[in-house]
gemmi code that builds the backbone of each chain (N, CA, C; Angstrom):
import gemmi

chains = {
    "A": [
        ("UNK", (0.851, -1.184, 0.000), (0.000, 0.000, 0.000), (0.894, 1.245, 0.000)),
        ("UNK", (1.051, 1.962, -0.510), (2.047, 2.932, -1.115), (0.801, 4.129, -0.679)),
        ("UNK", (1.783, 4.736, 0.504), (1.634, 5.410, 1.488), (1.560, 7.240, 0.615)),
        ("UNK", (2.703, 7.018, -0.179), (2.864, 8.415, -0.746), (3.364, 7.811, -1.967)),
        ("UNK", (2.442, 8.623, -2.923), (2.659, 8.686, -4.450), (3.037, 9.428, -5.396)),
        ("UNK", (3.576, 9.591, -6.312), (3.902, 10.014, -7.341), (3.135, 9.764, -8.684)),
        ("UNK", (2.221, 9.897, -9.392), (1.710, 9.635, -10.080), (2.140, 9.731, -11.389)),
        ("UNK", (3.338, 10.636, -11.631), (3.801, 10.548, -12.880), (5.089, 10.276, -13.088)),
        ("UNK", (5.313, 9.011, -13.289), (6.582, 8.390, -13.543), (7.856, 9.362, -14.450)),
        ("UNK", (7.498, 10.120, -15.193), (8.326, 10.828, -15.975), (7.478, 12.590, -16.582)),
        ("UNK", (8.234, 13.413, -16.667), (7.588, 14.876, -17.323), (8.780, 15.573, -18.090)),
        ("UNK", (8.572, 15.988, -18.900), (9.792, 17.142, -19.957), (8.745, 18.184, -20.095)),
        ("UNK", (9.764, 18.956, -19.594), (9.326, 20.313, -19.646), (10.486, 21.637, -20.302)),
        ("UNK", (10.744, 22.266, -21.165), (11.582, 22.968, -21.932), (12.050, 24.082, -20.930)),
        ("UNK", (13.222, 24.814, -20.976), (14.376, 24.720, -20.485), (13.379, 26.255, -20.401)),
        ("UNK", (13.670, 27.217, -19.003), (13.221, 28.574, -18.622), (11.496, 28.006, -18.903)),
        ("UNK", (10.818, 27.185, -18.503), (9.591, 27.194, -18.262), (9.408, 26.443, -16.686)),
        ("UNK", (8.546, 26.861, -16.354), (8.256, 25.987, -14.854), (7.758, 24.832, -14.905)),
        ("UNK", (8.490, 23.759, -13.707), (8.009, 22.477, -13.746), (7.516, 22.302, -12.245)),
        ("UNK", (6.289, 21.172, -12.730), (5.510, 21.172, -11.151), (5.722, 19.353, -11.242)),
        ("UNK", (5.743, 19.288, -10.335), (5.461, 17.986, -9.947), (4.794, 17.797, -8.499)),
        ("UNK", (4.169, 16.706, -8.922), (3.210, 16.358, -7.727), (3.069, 15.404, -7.069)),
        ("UNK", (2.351, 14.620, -5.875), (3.042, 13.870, -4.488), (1.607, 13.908, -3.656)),
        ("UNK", (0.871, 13.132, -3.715), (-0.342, 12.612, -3.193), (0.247, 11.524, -1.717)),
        ("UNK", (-0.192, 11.693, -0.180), (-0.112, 10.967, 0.662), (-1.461, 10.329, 1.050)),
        ("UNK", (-1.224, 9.879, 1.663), (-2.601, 9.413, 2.501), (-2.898, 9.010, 3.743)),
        ("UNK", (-1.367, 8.764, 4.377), (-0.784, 8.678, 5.973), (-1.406, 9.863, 6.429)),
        ("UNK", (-2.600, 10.132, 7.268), (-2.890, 11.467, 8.258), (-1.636, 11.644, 9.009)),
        ("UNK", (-0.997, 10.719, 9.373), (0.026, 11.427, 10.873), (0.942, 11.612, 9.932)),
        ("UNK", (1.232, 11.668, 8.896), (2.955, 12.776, 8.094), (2.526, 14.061, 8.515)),
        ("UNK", (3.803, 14.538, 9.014), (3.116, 16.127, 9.321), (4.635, 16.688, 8.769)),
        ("UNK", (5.575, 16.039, 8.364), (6.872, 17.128, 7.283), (6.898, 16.113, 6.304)),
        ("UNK", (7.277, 16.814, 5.431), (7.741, 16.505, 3.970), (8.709, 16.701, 3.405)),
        ("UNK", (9.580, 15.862, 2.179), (10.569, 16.878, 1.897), (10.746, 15.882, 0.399)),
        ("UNK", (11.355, 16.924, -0.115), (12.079, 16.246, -1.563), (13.587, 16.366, -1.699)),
        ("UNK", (13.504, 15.245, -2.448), (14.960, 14.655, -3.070), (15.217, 15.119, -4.275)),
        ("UNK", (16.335, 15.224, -4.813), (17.113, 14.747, -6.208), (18.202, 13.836, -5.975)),
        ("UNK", (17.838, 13.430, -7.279), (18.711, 11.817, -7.243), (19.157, 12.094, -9.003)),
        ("UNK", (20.782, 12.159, -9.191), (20.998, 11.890, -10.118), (21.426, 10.582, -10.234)),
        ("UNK", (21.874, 10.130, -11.271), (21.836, 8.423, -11.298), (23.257, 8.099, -10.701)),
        ("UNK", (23.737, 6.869, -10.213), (24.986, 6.528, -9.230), (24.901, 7.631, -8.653)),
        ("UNK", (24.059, 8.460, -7.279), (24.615, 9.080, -6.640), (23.041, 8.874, -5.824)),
        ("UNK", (23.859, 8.891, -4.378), (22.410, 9.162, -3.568), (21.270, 10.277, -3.693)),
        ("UNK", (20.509, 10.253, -3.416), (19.530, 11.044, -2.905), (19.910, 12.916, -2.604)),
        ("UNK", (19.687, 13.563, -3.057), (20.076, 15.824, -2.107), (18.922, 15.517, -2.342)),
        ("UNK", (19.151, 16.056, -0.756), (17.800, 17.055, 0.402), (17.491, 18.219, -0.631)),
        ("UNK", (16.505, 18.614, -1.210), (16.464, 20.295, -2.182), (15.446, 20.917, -0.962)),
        ("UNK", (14.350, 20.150, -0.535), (13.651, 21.516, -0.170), (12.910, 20.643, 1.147)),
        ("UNK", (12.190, 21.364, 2.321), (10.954, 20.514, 2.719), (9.776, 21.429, 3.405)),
        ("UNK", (8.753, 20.999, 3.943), (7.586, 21.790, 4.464), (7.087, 21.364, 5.360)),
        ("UNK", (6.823, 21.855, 6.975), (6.049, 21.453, 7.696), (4.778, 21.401, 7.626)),
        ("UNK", (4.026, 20.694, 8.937), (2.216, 20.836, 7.725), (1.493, 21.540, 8.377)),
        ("UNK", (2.213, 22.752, 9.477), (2.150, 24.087, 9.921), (1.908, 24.665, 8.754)),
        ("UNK", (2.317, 24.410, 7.589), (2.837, 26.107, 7.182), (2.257, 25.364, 5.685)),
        ("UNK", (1.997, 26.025, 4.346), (1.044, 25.657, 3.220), (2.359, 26.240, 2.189)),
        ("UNK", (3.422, 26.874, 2.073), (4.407, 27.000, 1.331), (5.699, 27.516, 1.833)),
        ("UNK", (6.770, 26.907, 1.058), (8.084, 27.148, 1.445), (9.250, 27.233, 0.705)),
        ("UNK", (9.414, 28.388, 0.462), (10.354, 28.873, -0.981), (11.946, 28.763, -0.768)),
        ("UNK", (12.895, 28.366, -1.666), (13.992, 28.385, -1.348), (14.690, 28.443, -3.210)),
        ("UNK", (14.702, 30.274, -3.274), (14.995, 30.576, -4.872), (14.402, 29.684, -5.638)),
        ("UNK", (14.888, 29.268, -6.460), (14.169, 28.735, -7.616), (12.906, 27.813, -7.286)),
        ("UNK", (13.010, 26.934, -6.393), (12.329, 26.141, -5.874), (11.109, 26.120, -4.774)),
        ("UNK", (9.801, 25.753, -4.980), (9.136, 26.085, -4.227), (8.181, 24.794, -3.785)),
        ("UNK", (7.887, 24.594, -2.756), (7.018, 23.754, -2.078), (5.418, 24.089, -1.739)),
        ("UNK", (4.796, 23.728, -1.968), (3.116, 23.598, -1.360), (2.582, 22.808, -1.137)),
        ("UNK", (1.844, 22.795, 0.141), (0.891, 21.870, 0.717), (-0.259, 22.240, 0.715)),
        ("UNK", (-1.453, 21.254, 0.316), (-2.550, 21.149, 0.265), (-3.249, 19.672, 1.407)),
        ("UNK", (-2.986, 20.010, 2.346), (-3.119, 19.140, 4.114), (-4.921, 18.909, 3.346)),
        ("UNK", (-6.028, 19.260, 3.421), (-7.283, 19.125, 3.262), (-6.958, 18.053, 2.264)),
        ("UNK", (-6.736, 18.365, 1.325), (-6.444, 17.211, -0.382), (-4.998, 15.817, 0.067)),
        ("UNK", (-4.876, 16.589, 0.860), (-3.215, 15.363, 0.990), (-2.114, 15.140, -0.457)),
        ("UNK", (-2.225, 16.733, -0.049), (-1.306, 16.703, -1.761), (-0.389, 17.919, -1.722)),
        ("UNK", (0.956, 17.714, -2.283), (1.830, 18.316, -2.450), (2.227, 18.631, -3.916)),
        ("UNK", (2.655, 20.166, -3.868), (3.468, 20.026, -5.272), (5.016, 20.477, -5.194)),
        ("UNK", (6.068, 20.131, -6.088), (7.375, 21.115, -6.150), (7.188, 21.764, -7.320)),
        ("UNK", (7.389, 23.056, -7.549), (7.490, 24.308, -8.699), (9.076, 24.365, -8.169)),
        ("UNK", (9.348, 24.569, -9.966), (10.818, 24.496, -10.122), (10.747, 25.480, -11.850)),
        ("UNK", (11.410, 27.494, -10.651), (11.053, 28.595, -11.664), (12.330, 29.029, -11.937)),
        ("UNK", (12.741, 29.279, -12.656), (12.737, 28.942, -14.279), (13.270, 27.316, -14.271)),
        ("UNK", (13.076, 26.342, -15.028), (13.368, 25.055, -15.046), (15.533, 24.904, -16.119)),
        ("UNK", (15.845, 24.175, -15.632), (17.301, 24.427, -16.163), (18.130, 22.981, -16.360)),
        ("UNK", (18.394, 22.983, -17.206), (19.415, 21.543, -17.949), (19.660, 21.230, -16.717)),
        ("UNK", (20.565, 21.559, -15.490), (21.033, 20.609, -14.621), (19.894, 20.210, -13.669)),
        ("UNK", (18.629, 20.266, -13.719), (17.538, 20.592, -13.106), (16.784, 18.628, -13.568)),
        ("UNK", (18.138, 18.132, -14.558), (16.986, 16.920, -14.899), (17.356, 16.031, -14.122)),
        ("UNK", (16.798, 15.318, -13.291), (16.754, 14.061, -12.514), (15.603, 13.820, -12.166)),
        ("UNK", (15.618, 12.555, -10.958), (15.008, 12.014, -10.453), (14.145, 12.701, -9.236)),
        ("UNK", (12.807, 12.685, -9.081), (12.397, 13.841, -7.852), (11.745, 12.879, -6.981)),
        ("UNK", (12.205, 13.082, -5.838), (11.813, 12.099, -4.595), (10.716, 13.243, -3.727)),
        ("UNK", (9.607, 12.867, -3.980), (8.643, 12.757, -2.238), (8.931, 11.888, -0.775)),
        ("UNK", (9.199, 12.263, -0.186), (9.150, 11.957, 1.119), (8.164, 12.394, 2.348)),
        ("UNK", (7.614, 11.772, 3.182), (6.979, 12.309, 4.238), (7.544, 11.779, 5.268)),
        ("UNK", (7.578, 12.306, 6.422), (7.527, 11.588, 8.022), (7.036, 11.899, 9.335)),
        ("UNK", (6.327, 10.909, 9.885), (5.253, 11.206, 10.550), (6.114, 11.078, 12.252)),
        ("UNK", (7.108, 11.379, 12.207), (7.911, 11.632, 13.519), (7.575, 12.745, 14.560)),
        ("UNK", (6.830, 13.533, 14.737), (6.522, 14.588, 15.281), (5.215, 14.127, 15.951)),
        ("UNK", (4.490, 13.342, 15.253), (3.314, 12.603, 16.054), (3.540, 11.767, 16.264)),
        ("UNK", (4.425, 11.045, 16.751), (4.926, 10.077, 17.422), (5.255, 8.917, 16.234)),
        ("UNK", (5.069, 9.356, 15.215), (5.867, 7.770, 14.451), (6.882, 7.597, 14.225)),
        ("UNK", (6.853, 6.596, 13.149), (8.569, 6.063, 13.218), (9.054, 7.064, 12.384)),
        ("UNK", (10.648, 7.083, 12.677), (11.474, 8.052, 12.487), (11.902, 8.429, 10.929)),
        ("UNK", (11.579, 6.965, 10.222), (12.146, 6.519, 8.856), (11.164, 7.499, 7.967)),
        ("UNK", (11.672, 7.595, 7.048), (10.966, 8.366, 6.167), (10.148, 7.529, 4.721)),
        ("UNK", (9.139, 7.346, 4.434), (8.141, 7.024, 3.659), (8.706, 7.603, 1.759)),
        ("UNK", (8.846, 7.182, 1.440), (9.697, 7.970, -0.560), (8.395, 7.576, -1.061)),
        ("UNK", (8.090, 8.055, -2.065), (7.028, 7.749, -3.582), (8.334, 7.572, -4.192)),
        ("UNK", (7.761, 6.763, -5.774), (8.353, 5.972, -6.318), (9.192, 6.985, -7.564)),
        ("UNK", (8.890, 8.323, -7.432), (9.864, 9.312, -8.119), (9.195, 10.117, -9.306)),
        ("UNK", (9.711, 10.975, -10.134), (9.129, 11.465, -10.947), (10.758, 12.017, -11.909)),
        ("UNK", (10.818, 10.916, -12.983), (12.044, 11.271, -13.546), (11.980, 12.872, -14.295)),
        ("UNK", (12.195, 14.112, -14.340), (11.927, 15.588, -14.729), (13.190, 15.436, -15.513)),
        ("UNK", (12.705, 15.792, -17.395), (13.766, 16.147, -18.410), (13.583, 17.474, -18.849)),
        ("UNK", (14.507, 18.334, -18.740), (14.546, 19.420, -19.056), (15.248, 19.713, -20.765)),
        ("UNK", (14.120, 19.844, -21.250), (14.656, 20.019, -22.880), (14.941, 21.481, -23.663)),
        ("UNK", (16.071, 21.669, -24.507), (16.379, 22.817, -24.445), (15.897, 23.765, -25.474)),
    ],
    "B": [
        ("UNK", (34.055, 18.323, 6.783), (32.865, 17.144, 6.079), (32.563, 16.627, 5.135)),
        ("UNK", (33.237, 15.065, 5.214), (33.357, 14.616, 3.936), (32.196, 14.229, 3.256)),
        ("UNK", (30.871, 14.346, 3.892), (29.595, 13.627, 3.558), (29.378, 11.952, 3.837)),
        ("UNK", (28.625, 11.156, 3.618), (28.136, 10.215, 4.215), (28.844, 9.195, 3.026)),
        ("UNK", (29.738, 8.167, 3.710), (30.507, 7.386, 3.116), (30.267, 5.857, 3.050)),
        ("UNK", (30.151, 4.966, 1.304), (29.517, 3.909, 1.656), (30.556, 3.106, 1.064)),
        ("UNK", (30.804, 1.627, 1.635), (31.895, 0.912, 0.962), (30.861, -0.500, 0.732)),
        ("UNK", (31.236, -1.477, 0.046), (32.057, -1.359, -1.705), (30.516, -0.251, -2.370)),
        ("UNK", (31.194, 0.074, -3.043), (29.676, 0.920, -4.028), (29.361, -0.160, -5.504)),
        ("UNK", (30.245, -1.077, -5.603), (29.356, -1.909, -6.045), (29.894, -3.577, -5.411)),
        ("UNK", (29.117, -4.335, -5.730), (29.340, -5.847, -4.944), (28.109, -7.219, -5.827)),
        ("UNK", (28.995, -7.749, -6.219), (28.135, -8.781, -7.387), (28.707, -10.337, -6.555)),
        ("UNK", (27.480, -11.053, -5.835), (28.169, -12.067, -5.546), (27.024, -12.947, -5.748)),
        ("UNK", (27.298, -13.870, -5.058), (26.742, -15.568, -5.669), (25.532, -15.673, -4.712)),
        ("UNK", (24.401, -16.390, -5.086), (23.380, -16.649, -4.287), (24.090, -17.340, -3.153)),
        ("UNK", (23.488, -17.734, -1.794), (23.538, -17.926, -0.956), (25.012, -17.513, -0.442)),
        ("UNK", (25.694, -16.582, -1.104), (26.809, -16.161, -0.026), (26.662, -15.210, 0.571)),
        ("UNK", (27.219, -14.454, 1.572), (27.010, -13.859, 2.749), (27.898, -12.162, 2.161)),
        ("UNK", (26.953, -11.472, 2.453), (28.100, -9.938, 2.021), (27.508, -9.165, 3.853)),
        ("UNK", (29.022, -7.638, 3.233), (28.489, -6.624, 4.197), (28.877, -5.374, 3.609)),
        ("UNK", (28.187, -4.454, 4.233), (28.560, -3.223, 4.018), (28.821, -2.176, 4.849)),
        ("UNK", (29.666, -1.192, 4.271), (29.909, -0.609, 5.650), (29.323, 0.827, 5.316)),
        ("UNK", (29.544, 1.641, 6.229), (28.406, 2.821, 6.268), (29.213, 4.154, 7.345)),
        ("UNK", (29.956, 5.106, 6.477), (30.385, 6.108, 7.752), (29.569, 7.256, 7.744)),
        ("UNK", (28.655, 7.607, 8.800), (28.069, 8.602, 8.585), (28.926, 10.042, 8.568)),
        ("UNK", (28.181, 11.044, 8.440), (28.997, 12.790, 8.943), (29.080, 12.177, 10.363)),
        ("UNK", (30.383, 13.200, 10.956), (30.947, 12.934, 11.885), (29.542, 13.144, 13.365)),
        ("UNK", (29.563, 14.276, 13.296), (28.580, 14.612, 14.308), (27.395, 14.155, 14.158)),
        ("UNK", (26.792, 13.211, 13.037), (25.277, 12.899, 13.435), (25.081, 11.562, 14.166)),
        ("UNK", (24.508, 12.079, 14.994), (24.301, 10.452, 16.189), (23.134, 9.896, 15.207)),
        ("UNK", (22.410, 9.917, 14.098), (21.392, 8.981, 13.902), (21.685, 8.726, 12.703)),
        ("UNK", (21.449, 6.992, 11.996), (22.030, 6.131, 11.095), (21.038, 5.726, 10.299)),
        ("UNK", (20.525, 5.719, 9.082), (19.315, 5.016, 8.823), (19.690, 3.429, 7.572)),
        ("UNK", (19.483, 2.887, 7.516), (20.098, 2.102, 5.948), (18.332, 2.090, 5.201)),
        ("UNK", (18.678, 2.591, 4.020), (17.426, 2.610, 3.297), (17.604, 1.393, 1.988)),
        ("UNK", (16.774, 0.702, 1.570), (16.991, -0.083, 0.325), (16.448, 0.282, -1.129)),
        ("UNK", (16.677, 0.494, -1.972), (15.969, 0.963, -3.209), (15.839, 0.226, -4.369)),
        ("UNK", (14.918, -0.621, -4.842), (15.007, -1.078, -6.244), (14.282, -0.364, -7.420)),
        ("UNK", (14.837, -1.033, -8.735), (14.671, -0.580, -9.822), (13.166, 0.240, -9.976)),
        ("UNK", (12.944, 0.946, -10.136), (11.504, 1.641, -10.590), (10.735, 2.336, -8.915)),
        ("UNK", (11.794, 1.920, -7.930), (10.938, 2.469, -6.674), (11.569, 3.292, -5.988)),
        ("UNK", (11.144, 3.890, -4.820), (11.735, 4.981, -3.999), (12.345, 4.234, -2.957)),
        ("UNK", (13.562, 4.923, -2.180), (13.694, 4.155, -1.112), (12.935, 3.836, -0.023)),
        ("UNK", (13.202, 2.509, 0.557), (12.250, 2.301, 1.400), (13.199, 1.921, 2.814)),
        ("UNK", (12.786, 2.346, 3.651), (12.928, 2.430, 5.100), (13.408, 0.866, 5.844)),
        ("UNK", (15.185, 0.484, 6.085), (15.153, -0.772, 6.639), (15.602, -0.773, 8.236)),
        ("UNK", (16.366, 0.073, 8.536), (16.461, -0.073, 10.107), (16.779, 1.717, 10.354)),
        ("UNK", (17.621, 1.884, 11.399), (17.577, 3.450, 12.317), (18.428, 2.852, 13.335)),
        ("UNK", (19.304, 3.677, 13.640), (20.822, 3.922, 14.972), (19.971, 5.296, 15.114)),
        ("UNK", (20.579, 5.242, 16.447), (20.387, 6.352, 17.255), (21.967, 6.309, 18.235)),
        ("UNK", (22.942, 6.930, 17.450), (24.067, 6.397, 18.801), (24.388, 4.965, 18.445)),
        ("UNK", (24.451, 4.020, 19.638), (24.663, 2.886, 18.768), (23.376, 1.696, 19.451)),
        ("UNK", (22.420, 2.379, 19.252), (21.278, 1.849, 19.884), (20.583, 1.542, 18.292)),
        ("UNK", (20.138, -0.003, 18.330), (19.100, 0.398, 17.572), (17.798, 0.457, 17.151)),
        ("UNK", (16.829, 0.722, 16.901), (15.799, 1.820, 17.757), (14.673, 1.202, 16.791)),
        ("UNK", (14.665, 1.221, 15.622), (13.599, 0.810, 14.589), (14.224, 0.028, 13.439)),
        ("UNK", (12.687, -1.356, 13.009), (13.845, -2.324, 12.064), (12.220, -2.023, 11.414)),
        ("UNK", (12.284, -2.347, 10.631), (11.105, -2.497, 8.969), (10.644, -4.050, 8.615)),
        ("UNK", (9.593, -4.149, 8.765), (9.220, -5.770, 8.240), (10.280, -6.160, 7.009)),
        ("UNK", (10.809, -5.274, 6.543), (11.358, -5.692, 5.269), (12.566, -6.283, 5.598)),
        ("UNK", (13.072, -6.264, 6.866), (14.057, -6.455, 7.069), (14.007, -7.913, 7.956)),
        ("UNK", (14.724, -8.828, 7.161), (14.160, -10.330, 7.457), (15.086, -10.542, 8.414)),
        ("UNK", (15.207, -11.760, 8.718), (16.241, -12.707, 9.993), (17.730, -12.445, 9.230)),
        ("UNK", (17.327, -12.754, 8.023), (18.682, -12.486, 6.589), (19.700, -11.631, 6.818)),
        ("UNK", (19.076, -10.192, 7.447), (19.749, -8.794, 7.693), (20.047, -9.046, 8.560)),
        ("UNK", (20.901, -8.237, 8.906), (21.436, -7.813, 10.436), (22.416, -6.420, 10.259)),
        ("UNK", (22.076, -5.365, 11.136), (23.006, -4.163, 11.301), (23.436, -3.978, 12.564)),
        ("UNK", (24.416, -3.476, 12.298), (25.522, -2.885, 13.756), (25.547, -2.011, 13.658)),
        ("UNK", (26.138, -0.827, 14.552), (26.490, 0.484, 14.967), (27.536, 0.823, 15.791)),
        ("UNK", (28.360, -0.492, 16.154), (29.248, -0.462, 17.296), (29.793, 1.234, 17.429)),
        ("UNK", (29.938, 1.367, 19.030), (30.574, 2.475, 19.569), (29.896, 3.911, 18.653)),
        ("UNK", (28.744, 3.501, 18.262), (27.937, 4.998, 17.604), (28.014, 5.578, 16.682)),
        ("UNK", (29.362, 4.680, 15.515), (29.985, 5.464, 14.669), (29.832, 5.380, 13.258)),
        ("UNK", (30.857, 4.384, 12.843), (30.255, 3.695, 11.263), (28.929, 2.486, 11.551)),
        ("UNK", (28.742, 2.175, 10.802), (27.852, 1.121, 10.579), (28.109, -0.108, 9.549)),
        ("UNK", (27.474, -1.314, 9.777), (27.542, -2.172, 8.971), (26.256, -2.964, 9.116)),
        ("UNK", (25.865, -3.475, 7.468), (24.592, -4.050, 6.882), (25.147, -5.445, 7.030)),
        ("UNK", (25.058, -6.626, 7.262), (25.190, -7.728, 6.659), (23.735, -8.782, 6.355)),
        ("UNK", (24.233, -9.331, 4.874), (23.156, -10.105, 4.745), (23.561, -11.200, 4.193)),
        ("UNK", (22.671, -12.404, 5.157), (23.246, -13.903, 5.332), (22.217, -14.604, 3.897)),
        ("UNK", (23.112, -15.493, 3.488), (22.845, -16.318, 2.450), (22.040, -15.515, 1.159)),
        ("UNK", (22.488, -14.848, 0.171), (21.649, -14.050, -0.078), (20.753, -14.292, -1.432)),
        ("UNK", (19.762, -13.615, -1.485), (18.823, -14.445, -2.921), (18.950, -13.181, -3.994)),
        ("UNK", (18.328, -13.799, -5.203), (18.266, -13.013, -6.085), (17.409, -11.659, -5.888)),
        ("UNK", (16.337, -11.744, -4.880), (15.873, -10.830, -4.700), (16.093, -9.560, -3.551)),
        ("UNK", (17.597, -9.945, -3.218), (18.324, -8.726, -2.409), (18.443, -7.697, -3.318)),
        ("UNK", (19.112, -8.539, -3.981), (19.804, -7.566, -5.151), (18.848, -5.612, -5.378)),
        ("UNK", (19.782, -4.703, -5.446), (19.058, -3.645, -5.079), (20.378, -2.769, -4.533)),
        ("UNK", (20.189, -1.200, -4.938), (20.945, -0.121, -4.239), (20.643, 0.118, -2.639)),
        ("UNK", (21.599, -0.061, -1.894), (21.799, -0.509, -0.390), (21.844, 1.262, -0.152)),
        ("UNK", (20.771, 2.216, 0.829), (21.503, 3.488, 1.117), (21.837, 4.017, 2.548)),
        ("UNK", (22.550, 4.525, 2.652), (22.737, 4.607, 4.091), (22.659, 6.480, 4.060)),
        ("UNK", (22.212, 6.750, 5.596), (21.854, 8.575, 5.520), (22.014, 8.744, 6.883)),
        ("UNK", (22.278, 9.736, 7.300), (22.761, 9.829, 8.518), (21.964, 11.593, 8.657)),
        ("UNK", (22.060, 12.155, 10.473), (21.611, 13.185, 10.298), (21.109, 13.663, 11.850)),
        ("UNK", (21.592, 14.802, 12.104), (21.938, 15.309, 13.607), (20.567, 15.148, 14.179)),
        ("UNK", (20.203, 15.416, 15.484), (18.776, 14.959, 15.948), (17.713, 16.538, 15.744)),
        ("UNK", (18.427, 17.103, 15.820), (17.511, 18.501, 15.541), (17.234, 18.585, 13.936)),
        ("UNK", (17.877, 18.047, 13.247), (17.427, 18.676, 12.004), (17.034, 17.176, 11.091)),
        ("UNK", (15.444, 17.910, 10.472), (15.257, 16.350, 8.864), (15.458, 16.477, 7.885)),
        ("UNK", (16.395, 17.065, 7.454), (17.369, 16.596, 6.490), (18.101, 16.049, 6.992)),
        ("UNK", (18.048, 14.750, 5.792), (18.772, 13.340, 5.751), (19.993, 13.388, 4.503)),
        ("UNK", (21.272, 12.917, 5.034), (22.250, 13.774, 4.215), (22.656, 11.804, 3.534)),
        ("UNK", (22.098, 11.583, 2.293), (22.787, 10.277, 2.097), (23.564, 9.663, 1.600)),
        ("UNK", (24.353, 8.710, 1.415), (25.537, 8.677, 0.785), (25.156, 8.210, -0.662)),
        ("UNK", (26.327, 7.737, -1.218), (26.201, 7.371, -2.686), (25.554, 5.808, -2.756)),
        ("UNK", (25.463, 4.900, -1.821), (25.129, 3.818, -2.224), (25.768, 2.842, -2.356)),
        ("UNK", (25.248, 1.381, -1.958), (26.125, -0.029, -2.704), (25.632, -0.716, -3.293)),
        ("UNK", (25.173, -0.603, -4.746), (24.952, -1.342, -5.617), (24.867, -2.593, -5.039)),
        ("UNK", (24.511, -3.897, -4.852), (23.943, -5.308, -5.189), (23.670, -6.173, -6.129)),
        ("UNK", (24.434, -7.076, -6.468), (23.667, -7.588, -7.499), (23.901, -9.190, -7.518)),
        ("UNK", (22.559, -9.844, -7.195), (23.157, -11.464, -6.437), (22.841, -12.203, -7.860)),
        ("UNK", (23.732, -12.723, -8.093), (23.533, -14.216, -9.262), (23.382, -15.343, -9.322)),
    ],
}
model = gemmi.Model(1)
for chain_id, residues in chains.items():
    chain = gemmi.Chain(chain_id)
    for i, (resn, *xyz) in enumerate(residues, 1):
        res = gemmi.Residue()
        res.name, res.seqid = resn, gemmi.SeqId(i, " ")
        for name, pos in zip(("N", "CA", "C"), xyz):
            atom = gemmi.Atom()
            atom.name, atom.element = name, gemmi.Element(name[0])
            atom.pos, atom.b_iso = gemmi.Position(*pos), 0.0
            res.add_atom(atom)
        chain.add_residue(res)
    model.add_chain(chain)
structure = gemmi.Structure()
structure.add_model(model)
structure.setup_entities()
């Protein structure tokens, strides 16, 4: 049962346009979130995350929103940029309400930035 | 800070033989996680150090596994007799207790034949 999703396995989006990607949970007790990039042979970068205090969280190019009522997240990524193509990890973890510490991934959203 | 360090980064061995891996986190983070990842999925959650306590294991993680933490520091995965369906990028992430960002290393490839 796949806790947090990704629904779109892959997106290209052309190079200075914005890319959204999106991240559906369904765990009530996640109360932070965060995303990954993953280029290939290399672990996982931390890029951004959001408590479920707060409904957005900007960090330059990159921006986070929560939609807590819908159980849905998006990442906006303004202006979108060649080194910008990888792998995008959702994460949630429901550690703050007492769960386990480990963090929950969706299954990714490969983002090609075409020029 | 050299970032989160994983040895061998890759390892191809024979069904039922026995591997390990080792795992150095950043210096200062007392907490250890080993995550597993296969082809087409996200990582998924197999045990947690805290120090060298360890604190949470994952159904996924059979009698097969076993992790250490001795003295709080590096870490090591081992997995006994192993099947074709280990096989999979091994990750290890480490990460101070105040903060969630999880800083992770590069990975050890798997691949049982």
């Amino acid at each position: 049962d796949q806790q947090v999703k990704q629904n779109s396995p892959s997106l290209s989006v052309q190079e200075g346009r914005i890319s959204i990607l999106n991240c559906d949970y369904t765990n009530s007790m996640f109360d932070y979130f965060l995303w990954y990039k993953k280029y290939p042979a290399e672990g996982p970068t931390f890029l951004i995350s959001i408590s479920s205090i707060k409904d957005k969280n900007e960090d330059g190019r990159f921006t986070v929103f929560l939609n807590k009522s819908a159980k849905h997240l998006s990442l906006h990524i303004v202006p979108s940029q060649p080194g910008d193509s990888a792998v995008y990890f959702c994460a949630a973890s429901a550690k703050s309400g007492g769960g386990a510490d480990g963090l929950t991934f969706g299954k990714g959203t490969h983002l090609i930035i075409q020029p | 800070d050299t970032g989160v360090s994983q040895d061998p980064r890759h390892k191809i061995t024979k069904r039922g033989q026995n591997v390990t891996f080792r795992c150095d986190p950043i210096s200062e983070h007392n907490r250890l996680y080993w995550y597993r990842q296969t082809l087409g999925q996200g990582p998924e959650f197999l045990t947690y150090f805290q120090n060298e306590a360890q604190l949470e294991k994952s159904r996924l993680l059979s009698d097969r596994f076993s992790a250490e933490r001795p003295k709080g520091s590096f870490s090591t995965l081992e997995i006994q007799r192993t099947e074709q369906g280990d096989s999979a990028m091994y990750l290890c992430a480490s990460r101070s207790g105040g903060a969630f960002g999880y800083t992770f290393g590069s990975g050890t490839r798997l691949t049982v034949v």
